[in-house]
N, C-alpha and C positions, 0 to 999 in steps of 0.2 A: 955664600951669602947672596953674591949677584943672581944666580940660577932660581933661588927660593925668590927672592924679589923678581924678576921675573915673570917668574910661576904666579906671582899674588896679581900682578900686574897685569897677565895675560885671563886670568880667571873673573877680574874684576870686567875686563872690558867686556865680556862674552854675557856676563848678567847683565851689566846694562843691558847691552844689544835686545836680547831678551828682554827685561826691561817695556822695552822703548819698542817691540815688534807688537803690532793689534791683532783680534782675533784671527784673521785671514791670514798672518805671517808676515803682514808687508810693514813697513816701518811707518808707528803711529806721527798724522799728521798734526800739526796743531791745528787749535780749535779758536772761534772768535774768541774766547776769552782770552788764550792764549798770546794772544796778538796785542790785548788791551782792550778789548769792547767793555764799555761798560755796558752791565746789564742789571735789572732788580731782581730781586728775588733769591731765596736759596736753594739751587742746585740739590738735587741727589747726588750719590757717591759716583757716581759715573755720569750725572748730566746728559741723561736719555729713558727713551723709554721703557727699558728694561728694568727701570730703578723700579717699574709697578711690579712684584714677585709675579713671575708664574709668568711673563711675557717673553718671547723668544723672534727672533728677526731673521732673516735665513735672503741672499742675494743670488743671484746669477746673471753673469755679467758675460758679453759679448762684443768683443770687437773685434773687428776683424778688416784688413782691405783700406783700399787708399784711395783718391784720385776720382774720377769721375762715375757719378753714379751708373751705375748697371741694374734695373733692375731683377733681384731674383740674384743678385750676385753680391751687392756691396756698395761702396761700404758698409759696414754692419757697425752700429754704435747703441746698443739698445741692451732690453734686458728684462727680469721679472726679481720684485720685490715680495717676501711673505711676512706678514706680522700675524703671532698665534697670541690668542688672549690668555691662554692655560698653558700653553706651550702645546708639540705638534703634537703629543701621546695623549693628549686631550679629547673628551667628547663633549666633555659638560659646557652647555651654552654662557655665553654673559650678557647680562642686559643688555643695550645700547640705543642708541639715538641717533640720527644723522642728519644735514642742514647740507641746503647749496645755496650759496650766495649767487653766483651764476652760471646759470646751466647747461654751458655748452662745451659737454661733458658728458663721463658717463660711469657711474656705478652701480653695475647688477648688484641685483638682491636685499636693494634696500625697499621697495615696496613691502618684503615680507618681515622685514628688519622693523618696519615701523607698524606693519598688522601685528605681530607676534610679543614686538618689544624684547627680543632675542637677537644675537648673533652667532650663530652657529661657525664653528672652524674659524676660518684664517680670515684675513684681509688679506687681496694679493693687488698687487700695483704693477702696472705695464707700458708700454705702449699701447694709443689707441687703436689700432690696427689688430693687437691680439690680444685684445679681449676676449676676445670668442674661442680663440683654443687655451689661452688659459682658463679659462670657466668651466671648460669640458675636462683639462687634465685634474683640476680640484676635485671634481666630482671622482674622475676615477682613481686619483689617490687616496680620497675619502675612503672607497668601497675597498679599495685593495689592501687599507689600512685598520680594515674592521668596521663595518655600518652599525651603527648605534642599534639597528633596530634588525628583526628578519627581514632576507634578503628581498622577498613580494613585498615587504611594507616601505624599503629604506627609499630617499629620495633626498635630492640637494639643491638649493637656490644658493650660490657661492656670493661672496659679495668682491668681485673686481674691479680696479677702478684703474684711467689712464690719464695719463696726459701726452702727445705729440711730441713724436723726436724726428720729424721730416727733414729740417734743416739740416741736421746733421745725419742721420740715419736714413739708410734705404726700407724707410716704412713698408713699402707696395712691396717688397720684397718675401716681405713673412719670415722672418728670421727666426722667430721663435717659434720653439716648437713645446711638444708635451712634456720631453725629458727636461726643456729648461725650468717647465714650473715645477716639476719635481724636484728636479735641484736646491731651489731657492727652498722650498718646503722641507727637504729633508734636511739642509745645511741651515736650518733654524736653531737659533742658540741664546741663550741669556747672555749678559755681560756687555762690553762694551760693541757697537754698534758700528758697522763702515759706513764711512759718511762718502759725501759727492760723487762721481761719478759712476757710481753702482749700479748693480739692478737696475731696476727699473728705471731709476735717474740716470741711467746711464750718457745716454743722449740729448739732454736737456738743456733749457737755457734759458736762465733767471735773471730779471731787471739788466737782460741785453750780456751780462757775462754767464759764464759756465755755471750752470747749476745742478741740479741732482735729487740725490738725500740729503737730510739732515734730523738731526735730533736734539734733543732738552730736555730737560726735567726741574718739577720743581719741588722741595719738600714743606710741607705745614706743619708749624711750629706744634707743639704738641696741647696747648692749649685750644687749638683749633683742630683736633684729633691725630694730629701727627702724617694723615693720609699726604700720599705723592699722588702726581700727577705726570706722566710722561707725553710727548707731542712727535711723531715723526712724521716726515712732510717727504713729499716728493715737487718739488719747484721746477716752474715749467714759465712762470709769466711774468709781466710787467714789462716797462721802458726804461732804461737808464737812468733818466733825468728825474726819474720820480724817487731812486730809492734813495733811503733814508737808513741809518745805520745808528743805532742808539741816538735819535733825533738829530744826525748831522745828515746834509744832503750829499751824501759823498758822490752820489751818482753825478751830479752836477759837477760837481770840483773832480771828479776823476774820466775826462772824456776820452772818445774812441767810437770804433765805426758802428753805425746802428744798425741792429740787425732786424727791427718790423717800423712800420711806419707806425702801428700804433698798437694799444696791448692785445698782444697775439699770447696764448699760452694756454698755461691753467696752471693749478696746485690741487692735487689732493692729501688731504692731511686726515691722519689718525691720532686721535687722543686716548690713553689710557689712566686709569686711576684705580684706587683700591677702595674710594671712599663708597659707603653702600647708597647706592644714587639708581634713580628708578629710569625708566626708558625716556618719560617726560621731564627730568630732570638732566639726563643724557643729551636730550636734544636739545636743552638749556646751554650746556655745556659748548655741544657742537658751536652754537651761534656765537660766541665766545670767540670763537677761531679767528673771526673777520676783525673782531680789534685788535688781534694781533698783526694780521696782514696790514692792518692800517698803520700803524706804529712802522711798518718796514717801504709804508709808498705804496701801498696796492691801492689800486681805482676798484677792480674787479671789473676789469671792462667788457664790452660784450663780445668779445670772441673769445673771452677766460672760461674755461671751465672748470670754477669755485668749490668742489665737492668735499663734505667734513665728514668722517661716523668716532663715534666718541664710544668707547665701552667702558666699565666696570667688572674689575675681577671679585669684588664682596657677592654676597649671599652663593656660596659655592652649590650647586646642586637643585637650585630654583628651577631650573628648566628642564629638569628630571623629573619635577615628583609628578606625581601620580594623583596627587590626594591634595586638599589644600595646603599649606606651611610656610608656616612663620618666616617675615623676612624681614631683614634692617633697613631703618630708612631714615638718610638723614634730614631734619625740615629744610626746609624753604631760604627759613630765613639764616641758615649757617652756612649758603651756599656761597656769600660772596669771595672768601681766599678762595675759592676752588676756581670762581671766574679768575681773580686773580693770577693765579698760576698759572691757567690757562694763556691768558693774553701773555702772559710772560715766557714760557715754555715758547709758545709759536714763535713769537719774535726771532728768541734767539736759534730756534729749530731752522731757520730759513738762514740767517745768515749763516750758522754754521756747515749748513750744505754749500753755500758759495766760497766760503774760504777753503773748504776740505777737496772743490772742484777744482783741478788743472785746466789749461788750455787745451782745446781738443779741435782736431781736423777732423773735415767729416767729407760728406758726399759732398760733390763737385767741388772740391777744395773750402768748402767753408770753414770758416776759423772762427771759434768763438774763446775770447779770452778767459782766463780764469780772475777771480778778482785778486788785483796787485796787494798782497800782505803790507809793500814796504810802504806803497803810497797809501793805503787807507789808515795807516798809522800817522801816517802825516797827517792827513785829513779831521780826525780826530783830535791831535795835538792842536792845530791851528785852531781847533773850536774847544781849544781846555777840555775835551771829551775823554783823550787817551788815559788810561789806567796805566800806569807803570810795574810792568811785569819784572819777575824776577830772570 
């Protein structure tokens, strides 16, 4: 009877474990709600972007090395983020729109994002320094992946975007190369999402603690068509003292060493939805994104570079036809749960990239902390903010 008990005891522990491992293997971390955040809104089933069908997220993450930078050697803290509107077996375009609040910053491809009212393939997120060979490896995964069209007619304007991981990362180095955006592209997948120090966010550093990825979702009630909305962010900026955590100034009540004298960074953020929303309603959307940063402390100051592209996975097949055809659109005036969600998805997209990020050492020993779980639950508490978790 002991052996059989046991046996139940040792089988039960190993599902958990399972359980409890996220898509990469590694052991799922908790997320701000987890902790107590409050936040509005309701959630998808997974509280990310994936909850839009047909979206798929794909990382490749690099670190490597310790101690004083070398360039061309290390540390290496960096990495490449891919988000597919259709997923990566995809050709078919989605509408989209795109907004920068401030522009110092950079994401190719959106000139022709905003002539065409199309996005063609991925969204890929990086370092700023390698932009330029991931743009080129998209291109040639595109064509090695099958070009939409013959080979003398096919062509690619990729849409990349970065934000800055010097402090921690040996940028000048060039660490990435063409296999890493392969990677992230071809390790694209639905379901739950790796937050903080990933990809792209690999090396990052948000309102003065470790920052990264993060992700949310929000679902509309079904009186308001039932459509989701997803937000994933890659956070790169702000000052301590400004953030703000479901309107408590926690950055304030939780101090520690600063790491710019004033907002140094950037965020670029992706939004996706299934609602059928046209490319100037997309860009509607995008500008959306900024009440959410606002809600979290962002100034969007002028060394940030603020960059949004928003898509849509409805009217499937729209930027195939040939011929004129009929497309869904919803009006004007039902758009505002959609802002909603929007502001609300980002908020909490960005925190949960800070709670999901560890403390991380980088080039010439720099230390950037991770945000403290035990204290920002205090923090909360002291402002009757905290949610009591189970």
């Amino acid at each position: 009877m002991r052996v059989k008990l046991v046996s139940k005891l040792i089988v039960i522990f190993f599902a958990l474990a399972i359980f409890t491992l996220n898509a990469s293997g590694q052991a799922a971390k908790p997320r701000a709600r987890d902790l107590g955040v409050p936040f509005d809104g309701t959630p998808g089933p997974l509280n990310a972007i994936t909850d839009v069908k047909g979206v798929e997220v794909g990382h490749r993450t690099l670190i490597s090395g310790e101690g004083k930078l070398q360039v061309g050697v290390g540390p290496v803290r960096t990495g490449v983020t891919a988000v597919f509107p259709r997923g990566k077996k995809s050709i078919d375009p989605v509408y989209a729109g795109w907004y920068t609040e401030n522009g110092n910053g950079e994401m190719t491809g959106t000139t022709w994002v905003e002539e065409s009212g199309f996005l063609y393939g991925s969204v890929m997120i990086t370092n700023t320094h390698s932009v330029g060979v991931v743009r080129d490896a998209v291109i040639k995964w595109q064509f090695e992946h099958g070009p939409p069209a013959p080979e003398e007619d096919w062509w690619s304007l990729p849409v990349v975007a970065e934000t800055w991981d010097g402090y921690l990362n040996d940028i000048n180095g060039f660490h990435v190369k063409t296999e890493d955006a392969f990677a992230a592209m071809d390790n694209a997948h639905g379901g739950p999402v790796e937050e903080g120090s990933v990809g792209g966010g690999t090396g990052m550093v948000c309102n003065e603690f470790k920052g990264g990825i993060g992700t949310s979702s929000r679902k509309l009630p079904e009186k308001f068509g039932g459509y989701s909305v997803g937000v994933l962010v890659q956070c790169n900026y702000g000052l301590r003292r400004l953030l703000r955590v479901a309107g408590v100034p926690v950055g304030k009540e939780i101090p520690g060493k600063s790491v710019w004298d004033n907002d140094t960074g950037s965020i670029i953020v992706v939004v996706a939805t299934d609602a059928p929303l046209l490319p100037h309603q997309l860009k509607r959307i995008a500008r959306r994104v900024t009440l959410g940063l606002g809600r979290n402390g962002s100034i969007s100051g002028d060394e940030s570079g603020d960059i949004f592209i928003a898509f849509s996975t409805a009217n499937p097949g729209a930027g195939l036809a040939k011929k004129p055809a009929q497309v869904a659109i919803m009006p004007n005036e039902n758009m505002d749960p959609l802002f909603e969600a929007t502001v609300e998805a980002t908020e909490e997209a960005v925190i949960n990239a800070m709670v999901a990020a560890d403390t991380m050492t980088g080039a010439d020993d720099h230390r950037v902390e991770g945000l403290p779980h035990d204290k920002l639950r205090e923090v909360l508490k002291k402002y009757n903010r905290l949610v009591e978790t189970k």
